[in-house]
C-alpha atoms as an extended CHARMM CRD file, in Angstrom:
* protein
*
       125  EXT
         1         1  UNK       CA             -3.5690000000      100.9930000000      -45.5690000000  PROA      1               0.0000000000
         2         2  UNK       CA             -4.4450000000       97.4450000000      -44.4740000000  PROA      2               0.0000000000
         3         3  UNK       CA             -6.8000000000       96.8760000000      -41.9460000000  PROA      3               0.0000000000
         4         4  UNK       CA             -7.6060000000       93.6100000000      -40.1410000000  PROA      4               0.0000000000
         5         5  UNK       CA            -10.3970000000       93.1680000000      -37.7530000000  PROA      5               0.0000000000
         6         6  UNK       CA            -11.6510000000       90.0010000000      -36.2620000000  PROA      6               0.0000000000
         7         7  UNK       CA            -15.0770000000       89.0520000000      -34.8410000000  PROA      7               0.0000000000
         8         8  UNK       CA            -16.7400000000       85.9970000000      -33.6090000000  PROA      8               0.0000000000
         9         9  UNK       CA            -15.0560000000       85.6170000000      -30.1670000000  PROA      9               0.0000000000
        10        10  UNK       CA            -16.5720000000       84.6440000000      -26.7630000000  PROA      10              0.0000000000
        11        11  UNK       CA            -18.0730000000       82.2820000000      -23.5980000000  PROA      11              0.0000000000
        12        12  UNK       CA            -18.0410000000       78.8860000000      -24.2590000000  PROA      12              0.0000000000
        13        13  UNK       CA            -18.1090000000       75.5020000000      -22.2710000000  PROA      13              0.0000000000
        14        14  UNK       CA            -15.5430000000       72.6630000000      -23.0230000000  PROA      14              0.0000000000
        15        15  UNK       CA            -16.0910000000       70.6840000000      -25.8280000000  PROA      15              0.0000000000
        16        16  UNK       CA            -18.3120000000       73.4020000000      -27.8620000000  PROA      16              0.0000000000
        17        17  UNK       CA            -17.2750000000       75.2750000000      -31.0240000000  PROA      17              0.0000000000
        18        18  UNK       CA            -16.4720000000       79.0680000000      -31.9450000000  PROA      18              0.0000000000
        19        19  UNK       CA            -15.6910000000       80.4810000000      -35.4100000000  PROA      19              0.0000000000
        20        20  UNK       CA            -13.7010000000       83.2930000000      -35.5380000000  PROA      20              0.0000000000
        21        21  UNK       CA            -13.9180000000       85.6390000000      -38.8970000000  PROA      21              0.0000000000
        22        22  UNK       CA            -11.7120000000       88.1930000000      -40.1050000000  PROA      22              0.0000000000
        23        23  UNK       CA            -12.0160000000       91.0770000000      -42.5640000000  PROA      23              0.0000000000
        24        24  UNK       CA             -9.3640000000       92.2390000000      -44.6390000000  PROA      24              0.0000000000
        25        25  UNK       CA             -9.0210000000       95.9430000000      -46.2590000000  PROA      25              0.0000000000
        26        26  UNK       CA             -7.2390000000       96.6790000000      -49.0050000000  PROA      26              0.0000000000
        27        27  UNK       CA             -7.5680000000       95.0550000000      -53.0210000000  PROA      27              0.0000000000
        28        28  UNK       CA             -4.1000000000       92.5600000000      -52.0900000000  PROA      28              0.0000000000
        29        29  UNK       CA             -5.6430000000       90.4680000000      -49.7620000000  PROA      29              0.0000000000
        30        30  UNK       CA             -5.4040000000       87.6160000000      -52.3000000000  PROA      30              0.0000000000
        31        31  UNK       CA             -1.4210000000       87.6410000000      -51.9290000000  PROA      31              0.0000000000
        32        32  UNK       CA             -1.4170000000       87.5550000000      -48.3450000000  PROA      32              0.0000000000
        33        33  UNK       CA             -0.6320000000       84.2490000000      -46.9740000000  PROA      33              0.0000000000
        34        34  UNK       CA             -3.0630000000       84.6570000000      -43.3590000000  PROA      34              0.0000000000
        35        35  UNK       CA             -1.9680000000       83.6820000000      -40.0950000000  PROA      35              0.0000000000
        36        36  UNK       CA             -3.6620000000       83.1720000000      -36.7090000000  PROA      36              0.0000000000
        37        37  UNK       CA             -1.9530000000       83.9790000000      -33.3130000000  PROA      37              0.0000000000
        38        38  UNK       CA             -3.3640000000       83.9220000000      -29.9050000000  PROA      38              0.0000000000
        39        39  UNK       CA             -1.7520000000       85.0930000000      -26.8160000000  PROA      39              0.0000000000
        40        40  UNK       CA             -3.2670000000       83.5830000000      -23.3400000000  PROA      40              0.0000000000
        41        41  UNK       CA             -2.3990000000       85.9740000000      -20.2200000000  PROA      41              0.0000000000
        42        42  UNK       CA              0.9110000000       86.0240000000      -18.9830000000  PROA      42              0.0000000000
        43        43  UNK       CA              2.5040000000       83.6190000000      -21.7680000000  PROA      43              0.0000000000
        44        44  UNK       CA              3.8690000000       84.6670000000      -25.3020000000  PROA      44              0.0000000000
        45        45  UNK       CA              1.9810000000       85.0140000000      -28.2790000000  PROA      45              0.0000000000
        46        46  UNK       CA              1.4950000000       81.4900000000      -30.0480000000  PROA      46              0.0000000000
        47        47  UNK       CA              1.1480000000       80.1670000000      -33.9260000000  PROA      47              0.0000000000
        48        48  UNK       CA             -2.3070000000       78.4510000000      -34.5150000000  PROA      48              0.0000000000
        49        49  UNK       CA             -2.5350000000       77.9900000000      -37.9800000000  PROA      49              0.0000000000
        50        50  UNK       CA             -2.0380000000       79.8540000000      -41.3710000000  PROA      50              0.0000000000
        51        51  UNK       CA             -3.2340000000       80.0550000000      -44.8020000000  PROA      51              0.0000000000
        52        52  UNK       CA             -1.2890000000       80.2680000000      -48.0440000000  PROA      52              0.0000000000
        53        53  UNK       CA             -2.8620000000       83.0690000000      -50.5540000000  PROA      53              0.0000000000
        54        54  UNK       CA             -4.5010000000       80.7290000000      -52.7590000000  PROA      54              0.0000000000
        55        55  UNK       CA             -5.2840000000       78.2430000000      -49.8350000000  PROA      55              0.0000000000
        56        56  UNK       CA             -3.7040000000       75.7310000000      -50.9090000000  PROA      56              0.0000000000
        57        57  UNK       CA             -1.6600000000       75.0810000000      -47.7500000000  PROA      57              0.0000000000
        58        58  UNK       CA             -2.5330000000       75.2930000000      -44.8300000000  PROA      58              0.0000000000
        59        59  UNK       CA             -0.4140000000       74.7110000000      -41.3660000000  PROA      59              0.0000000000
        60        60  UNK       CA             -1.6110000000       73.9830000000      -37.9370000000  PROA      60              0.0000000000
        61        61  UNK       CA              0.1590000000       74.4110000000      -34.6180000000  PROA      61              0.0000000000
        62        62  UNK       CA              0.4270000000       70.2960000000      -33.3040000000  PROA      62              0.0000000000
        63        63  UNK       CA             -2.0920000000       71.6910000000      -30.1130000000  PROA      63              0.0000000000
        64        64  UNK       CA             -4.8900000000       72.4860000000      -32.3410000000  PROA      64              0.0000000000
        65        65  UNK       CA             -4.3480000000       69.8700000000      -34.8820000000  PROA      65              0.0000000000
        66        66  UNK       CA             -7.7670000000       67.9690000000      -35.3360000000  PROA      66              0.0000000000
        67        67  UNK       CA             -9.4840000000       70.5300000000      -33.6540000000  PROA      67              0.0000000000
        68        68  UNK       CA             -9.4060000000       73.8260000000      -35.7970000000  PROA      68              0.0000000000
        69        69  UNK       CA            -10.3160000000       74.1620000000      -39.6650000000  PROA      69              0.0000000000
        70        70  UNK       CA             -9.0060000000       77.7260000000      -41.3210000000  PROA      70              0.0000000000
        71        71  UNK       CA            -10.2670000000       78.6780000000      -44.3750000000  PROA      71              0.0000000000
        72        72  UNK       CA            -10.4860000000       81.9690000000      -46.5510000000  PROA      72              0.0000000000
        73        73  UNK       CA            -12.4300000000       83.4710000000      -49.1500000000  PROA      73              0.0000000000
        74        74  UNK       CA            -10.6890000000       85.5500000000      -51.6080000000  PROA      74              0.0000000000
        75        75  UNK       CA            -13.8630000000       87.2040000000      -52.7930000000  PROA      75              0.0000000000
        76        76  UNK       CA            -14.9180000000       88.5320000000      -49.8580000000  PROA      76              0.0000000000
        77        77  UNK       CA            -11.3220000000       89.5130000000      -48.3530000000  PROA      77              0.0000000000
        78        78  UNK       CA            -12.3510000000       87.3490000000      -45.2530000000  PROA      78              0.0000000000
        79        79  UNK       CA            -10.0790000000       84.0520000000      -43.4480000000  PROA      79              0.0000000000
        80        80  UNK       CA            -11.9390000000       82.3120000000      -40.8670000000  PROA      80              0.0000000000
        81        81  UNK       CA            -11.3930000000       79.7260000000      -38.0270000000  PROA      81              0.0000000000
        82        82  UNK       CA            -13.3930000000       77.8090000000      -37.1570000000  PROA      82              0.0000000000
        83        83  UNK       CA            -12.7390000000       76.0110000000      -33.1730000000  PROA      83              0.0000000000
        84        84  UNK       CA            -14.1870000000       72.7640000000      -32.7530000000  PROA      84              0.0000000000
        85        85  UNK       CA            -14.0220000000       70.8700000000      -29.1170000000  PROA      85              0.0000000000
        86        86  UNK       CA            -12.6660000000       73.7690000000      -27.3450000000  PROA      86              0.0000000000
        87        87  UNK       CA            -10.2750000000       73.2560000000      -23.9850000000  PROA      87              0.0000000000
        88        88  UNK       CA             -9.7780000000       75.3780000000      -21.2580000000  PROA      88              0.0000000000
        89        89  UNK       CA             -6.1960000000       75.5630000000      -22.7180000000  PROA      89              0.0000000000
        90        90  UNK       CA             -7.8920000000       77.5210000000      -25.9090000000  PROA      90              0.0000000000
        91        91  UNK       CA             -8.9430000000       80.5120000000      -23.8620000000  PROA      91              0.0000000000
        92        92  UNK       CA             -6.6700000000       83.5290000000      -25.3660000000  PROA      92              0.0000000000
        93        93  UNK       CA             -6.7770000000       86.6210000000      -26.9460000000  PROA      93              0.0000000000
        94        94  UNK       CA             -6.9320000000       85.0210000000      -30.7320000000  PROA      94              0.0000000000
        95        95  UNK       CA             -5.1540000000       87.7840000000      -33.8130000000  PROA      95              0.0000000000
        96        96  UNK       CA             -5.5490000000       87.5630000000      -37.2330000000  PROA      96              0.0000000000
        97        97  UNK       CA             -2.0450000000       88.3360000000      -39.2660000000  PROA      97              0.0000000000
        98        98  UNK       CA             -1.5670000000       89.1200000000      -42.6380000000  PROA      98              0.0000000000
        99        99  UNK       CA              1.9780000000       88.2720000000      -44.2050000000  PROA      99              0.0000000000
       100       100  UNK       CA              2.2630000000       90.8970000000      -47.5070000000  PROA      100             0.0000000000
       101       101  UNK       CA              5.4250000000       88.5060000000      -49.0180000000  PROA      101             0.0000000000
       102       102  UNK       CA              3.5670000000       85.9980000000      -51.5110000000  PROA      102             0.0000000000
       103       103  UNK       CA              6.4580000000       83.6040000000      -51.2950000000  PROA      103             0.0000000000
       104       104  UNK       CA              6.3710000000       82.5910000000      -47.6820000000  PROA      104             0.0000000000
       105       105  UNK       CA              3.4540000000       81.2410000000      -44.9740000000  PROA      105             0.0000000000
       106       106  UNK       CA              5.1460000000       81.7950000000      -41.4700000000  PROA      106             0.0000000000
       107       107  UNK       CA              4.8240000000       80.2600000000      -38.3070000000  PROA      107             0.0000000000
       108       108  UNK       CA              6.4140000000       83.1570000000      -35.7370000000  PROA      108             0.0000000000
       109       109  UNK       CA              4.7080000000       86.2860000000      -35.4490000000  PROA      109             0.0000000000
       110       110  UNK       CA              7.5020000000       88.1060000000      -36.5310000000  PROA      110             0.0000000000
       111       111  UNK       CA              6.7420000000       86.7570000000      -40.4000000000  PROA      111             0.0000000000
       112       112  UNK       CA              3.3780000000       89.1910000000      -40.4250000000  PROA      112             0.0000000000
       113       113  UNK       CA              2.9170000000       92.4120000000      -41.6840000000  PROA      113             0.0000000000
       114       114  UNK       CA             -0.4670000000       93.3040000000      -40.1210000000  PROA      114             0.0000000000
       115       115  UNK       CA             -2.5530000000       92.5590000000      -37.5490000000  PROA      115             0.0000000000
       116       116  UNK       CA             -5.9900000000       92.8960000000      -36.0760000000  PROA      116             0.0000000000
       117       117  UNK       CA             -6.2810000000       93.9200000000      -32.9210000000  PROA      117             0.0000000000
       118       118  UNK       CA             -7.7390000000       90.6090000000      -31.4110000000  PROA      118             0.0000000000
       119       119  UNK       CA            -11.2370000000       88.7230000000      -30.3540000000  PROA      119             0.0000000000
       120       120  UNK       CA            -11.2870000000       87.2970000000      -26.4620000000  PROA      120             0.0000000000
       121       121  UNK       CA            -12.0560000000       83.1440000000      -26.6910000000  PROA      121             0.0000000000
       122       122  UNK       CA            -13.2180000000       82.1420000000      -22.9590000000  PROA      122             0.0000000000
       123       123  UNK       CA            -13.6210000000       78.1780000000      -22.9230000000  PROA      123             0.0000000000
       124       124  UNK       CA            -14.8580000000       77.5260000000      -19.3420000000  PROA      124             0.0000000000
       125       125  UNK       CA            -14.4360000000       73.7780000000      -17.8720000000  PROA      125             0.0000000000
Protein backbone atom coordinates (compact mmCIF):
# COMPACT_ATOMS: atom_id res chain seq x y z
CA UNK A 1 0.00 0.00 0.00
CA UNK A 2 1.23 3.51 -0.85
CA UNK A 3 1.14 6.07 1.53
CA UNK A 4 1.73 9.81 1.02
CA UNK A 5 1.94 12.29 3.76
CA UNK A 6 2.97 15.86 3.54
CA UNK A 7 4.44 18.24 6.15
CA UNK A 8 5.84 21.65 6.22
CA UNK A 9 2.63 23.74 5.91
CA UNK A 10 1.60 26.97 7.74
CA UNK A 11 1.29 31.07 8.72
CA UNK A 12 3.13 33.14 6.64
CA UNK A 13 3.19 36.92 5.57
CA UNK A 14 3.34 37.95 1.81
CA UNK A 15 6.41 37.74 0.19
CA UNK A 16 8.02 34.94 2.65
CA UNK A 17 8.80 31.31 1.76
CA UNK A 18 7.39 27.75 2.86
CA UNK A 19 8.72 24.32 1.82
CA UNK A 20 6.46 21.72 1.76
CA UNK A 21 7.93 17.90 2.02
CA UNK A 22 6.39 14.75 1.27
CA UNK A 23 7.08 11.13 2.20
CA UNK A 24 6.43 8.35 0.07
CA UNK A 25 5.82 4.51 1.23
CA UNK A 26 6.33 1.81 -0.70
CA UNK A 27 9.96 0.52 -2.71
CA UNK A 28 8.27 2.17 -6.39
CA UNK A 29 8.45 5.54 -5.52
CA UNK A 30 11.23 5.97 -8.12
CA UNK A 31 8.58 5.28 -11.04
CA UNK A 32 6.15 7.63 -9.84
CA UNK A 33 6.10 10.76 -11.75
CA UNK A 34 4.90 13.32 -8.40
CA UNK A 35 2.40 15.87 -8.63
CA UNK A 36 1.30 18.79 -6.43
CA UNK A 37 -2.39 19.98 -6.12
CA UNK A 38 -3.86 22.51 -3.89
CA UNK A 39 -7.43 23.26 -3.42
CA UNK A 40 -8.29 26.93 -1.86
CA UNK A 41 -11.94 26.96 -0.16
CA UNK A 42 -14.79 26.97 -2.24
CA UNK A 43 -12.84 26.60 -5.73
CA UNK A 44 -11.66 23.27 -7.44
CA UNK A 45 -8.63 21.54 -6.84
CA UNK A 46 -5.67 23.11 -8.98
CA UNK A 47 -2.26 21.69 -10.77
CA UNK A 48 0.93 23.36 -9.24
CA UNK A 49 3.63 21.54 -10.52
CA UNK A 50 4.90 17.89 -11.08
CA UNK A 51 7.89 15.82 -11.25
CA UNK A 52 8.86 13.16 -13.75
CA UNK A 53 10.38 9.85 -11.91
CA UNK A 54 13.83 10.54 -12.68
CA UNK A 55 13.32 14.41 -12.40
CA UNK A 56 14.14 15.22 -15.33
CA UNK A 57 11.02 17.25 -16.16
CA UNK A 58 9.45 19.15 -14.36
CA UNK A 59 6.04 21.31 -15.09
CA UNK A 60 4.70 24.31 -13.37
CA UNK A 61 1.18 25.71 -13.34
CA UNK A 62 1.81 29.52 -15.31
CA UNK A 63 0.55 31.09 -11.51
CA UNK A 64 3.43 29.72 -9.71
CA UNK A 65 5.93 29.90 -12.42
CA UNK A 66 9.07 31.79 -10.97
CA UNK A 67 7.89 31.36 -7.69
CA UNK A 68 7.96 27.55 -6.72
CA UNK A 69 11.03 25.04 -7.19
CA UNK A 70 9.91 21.07 -6.85
CA UNK A 71 12.37 18.70 -6.44
CA UNK A 72 12.65 14.94 -5.26
CA UNK A 73 14.98 12.62 -3.86
CA UNK A 74 14.77 9.12 -4.93
CA UNK A 75 16.80 7.87 -2.02
CA UNK A 76 14.87 9.00 0.53
CA UNK A 77 11.28 8.43 -1.18
CA UNK A 78 10.66 12.23 -0.48
CA UNK A 79 9.41 15.29 -3.37
CA UNK A 80 9.47 18.64 -1.98
CA UNK A 81 8.26 22.23 -2.80
CA UNK A 82 9.64 24.65 -1.99
CA UNK A 83 7.26 28.37 -2.08
CA UNK A 84 9.17 31.36 -2.56
CA UNK A 85 7.35 35.03 -2.44
CA UNK A 86 4.13 33.72 -1.31
CA UNK A 87 0.60 35.70 -2.25
CA UNK A 88 -2.44 35.77 -0.54
CA UNK A 89 -3.66 33.89 -3.70
CA UNK A 90 -1.26 30.80 -2.46
CA UNK A 91 -3.27 30.14 0.67
CA UNK A 92 -4.84 26.45 0.02
CA UNK A 93 -4.96 23.19 1.22
CA UNK A 94 -1.61 21.98 -0.84
CA UNK A 95 -1.69 17.58 -1.79
CA UNK A 96 0.99 15.65 -2.80
CA UNK A 97 -0.03 12.99 -5.78
CA UNK A 98 1.67 10.16 -6.90
CA UNK A 99 0.97 8.98 -10.63
CA UNK A 100 1.99 4.87 -10.58
CA UNK A 101 2.12 4.96 -14.82
CA UNK A 102 5.98 5.63 -15.61
CA UNK A 103 5.08 6.88 -19.04
CA UNK A 104 3.07 9.95 -18.26
CA UNK A 105 3.51 13.33 -15.81
CA UNK A 106 -0.14 14.77 -15.59
CA UNK A 107 -1.49 17.99 -15.07
CA UNK A 108 -5.40 17.14 -13.84
CA UNK A 109 -5.86 15.41 -10.74
CA UNK A 110 -7.54 12.75 -12.29
CA UNK A 111 -3.87 11.44 -13.78
CA UNK A 112 -2.84 10.40 -9.89
CA UNK A 113 -3.02 7.33 -8.24
CA UNK A 114 -2.44 8.43 -4.62
CA UNK A 115 -2.65 11.09 -2.52
CA UNK A 116 -1.74 12.56 0.81
CA UNK A 117 -4.15 13.89 2.68
CA UNK A 118 -2.96 17.62 2.55
CA UNK A 119 -0.81 20.47 4.59
CA UNK A 120 -2.87 24.02 5.21
CA UNK A 121 -0.54 27.10 3.49
CA UNK A 122 -2.00 30.48 5.14
CA UNK A 123 -0.15 33.52 3.33
CA UNK A 124 -1.60 36.56 5.18
CA UNK A 125 -1.32 40.16 3.35
Amino acid sequence: QVQLVESGGGLVQAGGSLRLSCVVSGRTFSSYSMGWFRQAPGKEREFVGAISWSGGRILYADSVKGRFTISRNNAKNTVSLQMNSLKPEDTAVYYCSADKDIATMGITQYEYDYWGQGTQVTVSS
